[in-house]
Every structure is written in structure tokens, then in C-alpha cells.
FITIVEX-980394 format. One line per field, with one value per atom (N, C-alpha, C): residue number from 1; atom name; x, y, z. Coordinates in nm, 3 decimals, decimal comma, padded with zeros to 5 digits. Layout:
<atoms>
nuke = c(NUM	...)
bami = c(CA	...)
xx = c(X	...)
yy = c(Y	...)
zz = c(Z	...)
</atoms>
This chain:
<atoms>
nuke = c(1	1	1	2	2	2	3	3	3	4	4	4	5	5	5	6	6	6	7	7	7	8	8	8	9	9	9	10	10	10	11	11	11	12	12	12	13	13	13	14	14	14	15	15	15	16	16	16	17	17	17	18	18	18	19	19	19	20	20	20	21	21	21	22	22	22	23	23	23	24	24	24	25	25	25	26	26	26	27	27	27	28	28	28	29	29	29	30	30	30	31	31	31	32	32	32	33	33	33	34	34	34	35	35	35	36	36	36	37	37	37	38	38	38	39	39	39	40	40	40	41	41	41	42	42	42	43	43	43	44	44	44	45	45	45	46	46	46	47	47	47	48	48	48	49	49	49	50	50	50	51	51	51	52	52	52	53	53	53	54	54	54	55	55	55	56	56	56	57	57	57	58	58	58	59	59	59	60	60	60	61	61	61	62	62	62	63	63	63	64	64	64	65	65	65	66	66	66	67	67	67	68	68	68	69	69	69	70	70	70	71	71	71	72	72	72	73	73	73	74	74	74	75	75	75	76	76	76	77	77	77	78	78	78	79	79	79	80	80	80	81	81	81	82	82	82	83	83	83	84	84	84	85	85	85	86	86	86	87	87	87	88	88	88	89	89	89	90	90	90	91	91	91	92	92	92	93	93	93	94	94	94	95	95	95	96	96	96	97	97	97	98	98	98	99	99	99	100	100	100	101	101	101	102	102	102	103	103	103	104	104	104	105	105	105	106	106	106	107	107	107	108	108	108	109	109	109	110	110	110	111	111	111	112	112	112	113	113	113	114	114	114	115	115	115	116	116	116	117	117	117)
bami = c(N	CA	C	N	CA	C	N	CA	C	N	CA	C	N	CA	C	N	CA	C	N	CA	C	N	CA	C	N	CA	C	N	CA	C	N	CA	C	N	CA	C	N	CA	C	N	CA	C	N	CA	C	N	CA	C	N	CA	C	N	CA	C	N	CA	C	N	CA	C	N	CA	C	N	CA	C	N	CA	C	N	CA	C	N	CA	C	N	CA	C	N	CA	C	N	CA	C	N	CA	C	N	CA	C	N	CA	C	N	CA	C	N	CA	C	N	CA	C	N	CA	C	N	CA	C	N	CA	C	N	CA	C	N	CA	C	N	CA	C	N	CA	C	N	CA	C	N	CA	C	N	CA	C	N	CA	C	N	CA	C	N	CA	C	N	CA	C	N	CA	C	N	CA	C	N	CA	C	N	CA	C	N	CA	C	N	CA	C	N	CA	C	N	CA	C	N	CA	C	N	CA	C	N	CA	C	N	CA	C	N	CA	C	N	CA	C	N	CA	C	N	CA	C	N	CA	C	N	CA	C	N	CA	C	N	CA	C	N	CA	C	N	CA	C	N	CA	C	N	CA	C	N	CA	C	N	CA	C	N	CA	C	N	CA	C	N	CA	C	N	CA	C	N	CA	C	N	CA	C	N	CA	C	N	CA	C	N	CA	C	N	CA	C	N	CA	C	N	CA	C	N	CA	C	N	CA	C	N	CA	C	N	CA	C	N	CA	C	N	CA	C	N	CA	C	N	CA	C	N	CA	C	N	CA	C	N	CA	C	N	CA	C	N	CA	C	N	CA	C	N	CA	C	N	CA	C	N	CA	C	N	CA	C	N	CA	C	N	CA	C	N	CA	C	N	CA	C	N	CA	C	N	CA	C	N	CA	C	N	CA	C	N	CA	C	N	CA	C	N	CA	C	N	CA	C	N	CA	C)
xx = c(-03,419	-03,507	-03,648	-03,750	-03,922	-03,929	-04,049	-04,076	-04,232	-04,286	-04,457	-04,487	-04,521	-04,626	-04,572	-04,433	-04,411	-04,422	-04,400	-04,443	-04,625	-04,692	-04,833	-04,863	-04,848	-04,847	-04,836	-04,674	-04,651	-04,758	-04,807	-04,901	-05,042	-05,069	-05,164	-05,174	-05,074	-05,056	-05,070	-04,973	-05,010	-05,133	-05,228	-05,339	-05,491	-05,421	-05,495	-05,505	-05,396	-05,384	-05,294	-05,347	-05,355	-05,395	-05,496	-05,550	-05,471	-05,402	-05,373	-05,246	-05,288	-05,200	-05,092	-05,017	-04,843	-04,781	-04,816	-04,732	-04,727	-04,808	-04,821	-04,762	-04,706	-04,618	-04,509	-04,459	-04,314	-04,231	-04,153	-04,096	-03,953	-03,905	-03,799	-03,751	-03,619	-03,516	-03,413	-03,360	-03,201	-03,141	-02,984	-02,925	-02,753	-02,692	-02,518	-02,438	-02,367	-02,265	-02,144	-02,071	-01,950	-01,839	-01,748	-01,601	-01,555	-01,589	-01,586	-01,696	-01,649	-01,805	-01,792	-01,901	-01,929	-02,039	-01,979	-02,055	-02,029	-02,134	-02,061	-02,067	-01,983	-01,984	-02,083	-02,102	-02,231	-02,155	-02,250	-02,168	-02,256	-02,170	-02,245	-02,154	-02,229	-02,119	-02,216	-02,161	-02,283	-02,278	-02,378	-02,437	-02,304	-02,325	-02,190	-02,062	-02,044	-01,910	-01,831	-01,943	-01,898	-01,755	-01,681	-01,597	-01,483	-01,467	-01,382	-01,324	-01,158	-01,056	-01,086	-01,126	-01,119	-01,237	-01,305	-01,477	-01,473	-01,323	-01,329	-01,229	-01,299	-01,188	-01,140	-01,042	-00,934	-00,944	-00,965	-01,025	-00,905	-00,886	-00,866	-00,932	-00,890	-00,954	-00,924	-01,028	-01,012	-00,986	-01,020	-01,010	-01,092	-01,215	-01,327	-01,414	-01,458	-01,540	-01,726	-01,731	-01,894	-01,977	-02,068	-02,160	-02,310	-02,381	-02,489	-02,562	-02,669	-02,732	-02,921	-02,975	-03,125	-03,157	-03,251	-03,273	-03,413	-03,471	-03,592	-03,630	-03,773	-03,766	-03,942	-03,946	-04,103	-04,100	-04,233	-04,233	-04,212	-04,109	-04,093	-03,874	-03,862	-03,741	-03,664	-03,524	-03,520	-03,503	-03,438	-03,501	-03,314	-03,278	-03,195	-03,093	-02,972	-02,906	-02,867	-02,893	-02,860	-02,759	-02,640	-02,517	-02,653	-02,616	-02,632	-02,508	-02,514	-02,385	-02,442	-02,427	-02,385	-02,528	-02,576	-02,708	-02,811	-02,889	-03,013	-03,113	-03,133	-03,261	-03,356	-03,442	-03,578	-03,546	-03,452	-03,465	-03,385	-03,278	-03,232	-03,337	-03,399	-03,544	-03,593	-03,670	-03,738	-03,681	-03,546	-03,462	-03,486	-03,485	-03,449	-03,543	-03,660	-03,805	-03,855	-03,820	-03,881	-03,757	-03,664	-03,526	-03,487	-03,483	-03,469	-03,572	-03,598	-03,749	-03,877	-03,955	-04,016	-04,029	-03,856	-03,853	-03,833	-03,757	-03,740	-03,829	-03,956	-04,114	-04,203	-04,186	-04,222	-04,139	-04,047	-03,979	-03,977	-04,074	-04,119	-04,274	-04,305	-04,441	-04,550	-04,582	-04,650	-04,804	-04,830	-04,965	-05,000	-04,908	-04,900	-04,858	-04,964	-04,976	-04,875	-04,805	-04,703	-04,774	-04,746	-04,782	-04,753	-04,659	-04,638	-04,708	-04,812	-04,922	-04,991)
yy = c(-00,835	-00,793	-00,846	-00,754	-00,820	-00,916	-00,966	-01,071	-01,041	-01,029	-00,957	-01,001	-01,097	-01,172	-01,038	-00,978	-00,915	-00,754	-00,699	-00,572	-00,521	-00,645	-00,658	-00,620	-00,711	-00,692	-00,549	-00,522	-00,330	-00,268	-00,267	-00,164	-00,198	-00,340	-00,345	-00,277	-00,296	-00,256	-00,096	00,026	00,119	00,169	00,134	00,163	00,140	00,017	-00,011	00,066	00,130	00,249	00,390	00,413	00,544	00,698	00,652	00,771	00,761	00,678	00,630	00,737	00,784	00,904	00,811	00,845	00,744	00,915	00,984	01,064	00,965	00,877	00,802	00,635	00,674	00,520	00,510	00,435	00,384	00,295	00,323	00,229	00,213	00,116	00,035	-00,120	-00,135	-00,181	-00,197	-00,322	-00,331	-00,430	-00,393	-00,314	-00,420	-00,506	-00,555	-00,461	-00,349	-00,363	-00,403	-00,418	-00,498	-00,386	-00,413	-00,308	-00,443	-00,566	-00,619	-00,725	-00,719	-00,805	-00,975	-01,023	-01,157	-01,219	-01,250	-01,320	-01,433	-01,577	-01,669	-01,696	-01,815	-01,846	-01,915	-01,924	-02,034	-02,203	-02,304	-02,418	-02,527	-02,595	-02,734	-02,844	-02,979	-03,052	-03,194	-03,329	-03,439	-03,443	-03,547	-03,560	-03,642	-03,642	-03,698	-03,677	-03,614	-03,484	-03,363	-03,360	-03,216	-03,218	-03,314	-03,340	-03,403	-03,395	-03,424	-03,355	-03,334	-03,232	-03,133	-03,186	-03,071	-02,969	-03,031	-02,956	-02,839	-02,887	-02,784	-02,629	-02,547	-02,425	-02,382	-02,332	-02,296	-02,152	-02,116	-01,937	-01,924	-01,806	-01,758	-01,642	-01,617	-01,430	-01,342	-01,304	-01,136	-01,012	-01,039	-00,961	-00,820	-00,865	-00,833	-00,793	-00,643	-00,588	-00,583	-00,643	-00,630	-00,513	-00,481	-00,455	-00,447	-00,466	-00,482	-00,382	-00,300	-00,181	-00,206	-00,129	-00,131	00,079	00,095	00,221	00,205	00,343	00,383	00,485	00,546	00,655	00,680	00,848	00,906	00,992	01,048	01,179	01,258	01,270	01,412	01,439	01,284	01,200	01,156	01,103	00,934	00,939	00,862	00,827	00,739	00,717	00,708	00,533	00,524	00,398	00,310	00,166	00,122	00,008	-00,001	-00,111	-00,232	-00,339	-00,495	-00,548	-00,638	-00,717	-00,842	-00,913	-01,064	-01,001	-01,166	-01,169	-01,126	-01,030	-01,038	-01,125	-01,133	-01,216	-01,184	-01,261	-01,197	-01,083	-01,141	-01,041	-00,868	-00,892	-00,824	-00,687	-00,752	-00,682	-00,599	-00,695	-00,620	-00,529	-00,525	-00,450	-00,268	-00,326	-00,221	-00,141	-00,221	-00,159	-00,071	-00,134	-00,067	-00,009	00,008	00,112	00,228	00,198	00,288	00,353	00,256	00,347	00,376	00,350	00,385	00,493	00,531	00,670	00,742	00,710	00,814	00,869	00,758	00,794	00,903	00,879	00,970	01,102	01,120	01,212	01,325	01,280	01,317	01,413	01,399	01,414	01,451	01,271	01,298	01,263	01,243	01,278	01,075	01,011	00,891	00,876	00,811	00,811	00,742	00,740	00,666	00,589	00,467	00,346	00,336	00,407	00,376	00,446	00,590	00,644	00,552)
zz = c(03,933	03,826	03,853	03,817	03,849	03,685	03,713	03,632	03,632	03,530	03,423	03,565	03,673	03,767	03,872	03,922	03,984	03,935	03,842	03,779	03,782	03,721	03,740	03,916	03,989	04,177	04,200	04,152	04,196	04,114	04,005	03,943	04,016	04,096	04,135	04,271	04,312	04,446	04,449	04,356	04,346	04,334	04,234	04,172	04,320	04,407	04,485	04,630	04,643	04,774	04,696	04,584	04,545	04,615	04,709	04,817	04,924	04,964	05,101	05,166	05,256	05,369	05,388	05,290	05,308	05,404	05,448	05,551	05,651	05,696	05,859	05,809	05,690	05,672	05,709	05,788	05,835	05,706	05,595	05,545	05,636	05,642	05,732	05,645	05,620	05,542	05,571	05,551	05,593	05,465	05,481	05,385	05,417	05,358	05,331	05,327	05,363	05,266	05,289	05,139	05,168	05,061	05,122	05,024	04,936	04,939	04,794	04,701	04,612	04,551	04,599	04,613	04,683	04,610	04,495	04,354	04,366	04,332	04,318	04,173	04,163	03,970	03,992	03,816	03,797	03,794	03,831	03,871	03,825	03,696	03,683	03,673	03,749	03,751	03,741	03,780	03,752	03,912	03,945	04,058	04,089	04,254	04,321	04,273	04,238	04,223	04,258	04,344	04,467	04,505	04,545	04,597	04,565	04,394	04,337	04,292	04,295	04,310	04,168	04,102	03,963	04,023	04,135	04,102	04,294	04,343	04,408	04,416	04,445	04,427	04,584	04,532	04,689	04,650	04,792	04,838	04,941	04,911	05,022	05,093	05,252	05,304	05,217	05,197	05,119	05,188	05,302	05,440	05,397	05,317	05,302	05,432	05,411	05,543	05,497	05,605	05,555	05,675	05,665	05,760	05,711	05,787	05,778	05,866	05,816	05,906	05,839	05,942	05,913	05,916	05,852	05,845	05,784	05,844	05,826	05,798	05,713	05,686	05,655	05,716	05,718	05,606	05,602	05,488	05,511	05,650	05,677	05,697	05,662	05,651	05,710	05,680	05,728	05,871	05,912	06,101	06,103	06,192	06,253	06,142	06,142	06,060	06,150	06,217	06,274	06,269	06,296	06,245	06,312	06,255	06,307	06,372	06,429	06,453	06,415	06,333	06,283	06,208	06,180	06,105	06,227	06,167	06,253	06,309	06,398	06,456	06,546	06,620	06,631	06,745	06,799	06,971	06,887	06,807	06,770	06,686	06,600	06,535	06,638	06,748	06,890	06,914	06,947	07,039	06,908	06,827	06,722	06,756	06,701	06,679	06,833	06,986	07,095	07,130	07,129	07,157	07,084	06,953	06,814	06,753	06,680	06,601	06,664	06,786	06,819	06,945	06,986	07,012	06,908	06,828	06,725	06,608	06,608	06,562	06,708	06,807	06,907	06,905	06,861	06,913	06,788	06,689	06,572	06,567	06,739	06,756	06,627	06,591	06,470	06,510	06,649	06,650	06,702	06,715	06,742	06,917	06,993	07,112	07,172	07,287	07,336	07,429	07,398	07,451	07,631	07,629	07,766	07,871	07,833	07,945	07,925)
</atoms>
């Protein structure tokens, strides 16, 4: 949920690139999902108590599937879904961005030069 300091930002933010050629915008996002919910409870207890038998709970596997994917999308629409494997990180990002989306922004011929002539 936004909060008045974050609602204010988006109306500022709109109001402030109102003219702006969002055809040549790349939005790009990644995305959990899971086939079950992964809520935790709310938890109060006194300090140095973590570890006292009333204050811990026993879990078991849910044999809960997760995946995690990144996807992107133009104004002319979306661009390719990419699985992750584990949590993302930096090389993983790279790999995305010069393997994935930036053929698949070229191959869009939107008037955006290829780096590599």
C-alpha cells in the first residue's frame, strides 16, 4: 500500500513527464511466483526469548514451487519472460539485459542503433 509521502511522489512524478515519448521507454520487472502463500505471522515476544520452546514453531516442506522470472515490455508490447534460477544477481541481470532484452529491443527495429557497428 502507498503512504500520502508515496501517492504525492507518483502524482509528482506523473505531472512532471506528462509530455514525455514513453513509446522509447523500456519498463522491465521481475516477478515470485509461488503455488502457495508464504506469509509470515506477526511475532511478539520479550527480548532473549527467541529460543525458548513455547516461542519456536515446527514447519515442515510444503513442497511448495516457486519461480522467479523477469519480463519486459514496449508500447508496441511485451518483450520476451525470462525464468531466473535462484535469486538474481549482478552477472545474472547482465546476462539478461545483453543476451535477452537487448536483442529483442533490436529486433523490434525501433530506430535504436546497435552498439555493436
Amino acid at each position: 500500500m502507498l503512504n500520502e509521502d508515496h501517492r504525492v511522489a507518483c502524482v509528482n512524478f506523473a505531472q512532471q513527464n506528462l509530455n514525455r515519448d514513453w513509446s522509447r521507454v523500456i519498463f522491465l520487472d521481475e516477478k515470485t511466483f509461488s503455488s502457495s502463500q508464504d506469509s509470515k505471522l506477526p511475532l511478539w515476544r520479550l527480548d532473549n526469548t527467541r529460543y525458548e520452546p513455547n516461542h519456536v514453531l515446527d514447519t515442515q516442506r510444503s513442497g511448495r514451487i516457486s519461480v522467479e522470472v523477469l519480463g519486459w515490455i514496449l508500447s508496441d508490447g511485451p518483450g520476451e519472460l525470462v525464468q531466473i534460477g535462484g535469486r538474481m544477481n549482478r552477472a545474472q541481470y547482465v546476462r539478461i539485459l545483453n543476451d535477452i532484452l537487448l536483442p529483442g529491443i533490436l529486433d523490434r527495429k525501433l530506430g535504436i542503433p546497435d552498439r555493436k557497428k
